[in-house]
N, C-alpha and C positions, 0 to 999 in steps of 0.2 A: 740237227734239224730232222724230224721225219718228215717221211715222204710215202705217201699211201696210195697204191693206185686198187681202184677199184674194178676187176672185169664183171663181167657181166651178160649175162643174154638177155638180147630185147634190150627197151631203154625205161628208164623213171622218168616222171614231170621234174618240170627244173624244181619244185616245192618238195618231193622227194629225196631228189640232190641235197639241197639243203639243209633238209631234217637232218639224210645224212652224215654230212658233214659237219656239221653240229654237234655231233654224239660222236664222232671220231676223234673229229678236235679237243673235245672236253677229256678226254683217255688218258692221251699222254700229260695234257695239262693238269689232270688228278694225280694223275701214278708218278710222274716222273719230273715235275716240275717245269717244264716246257712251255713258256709262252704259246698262246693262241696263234701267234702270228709266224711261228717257227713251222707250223707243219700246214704242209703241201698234200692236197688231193689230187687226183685226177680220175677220172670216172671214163674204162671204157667200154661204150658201148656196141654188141658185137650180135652179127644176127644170127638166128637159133642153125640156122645153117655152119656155120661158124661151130658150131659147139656140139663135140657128141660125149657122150654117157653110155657106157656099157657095147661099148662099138654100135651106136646108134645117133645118129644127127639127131640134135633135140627138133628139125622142121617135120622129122617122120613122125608117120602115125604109132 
């Protein structure tokens, strides 16, 4: 079964989400034979503070 979690900074509309997972799910259902209903998403969202790049918080200028 996969299991996909997604991080992220900031967050997507739930319609986003969706599309998403949509095109995640169809992956292993192409490639690997894997029911739709076998794989697991979870989306987390995390705020820019939370997240740095280059020894920088993504909230800095």
């Amino acid at each position: 079964m996969p299991v996909v979690t997604i991080k992220l900074a900031g967050t997507l509309t739930r319609e986003q989400k969706k599309k998403v997972a949509e095109e995640i799910t169809a992956t292993p259902e192409r490639h690997a034979n894997k029911p739709a209903s076998y794989t697991y998403i979870a989306f987390e969202e995390l705020p820019d503070e939370n997240w740095a790049i280059a020894g920088k918080l993504l909230d800095e200028d």
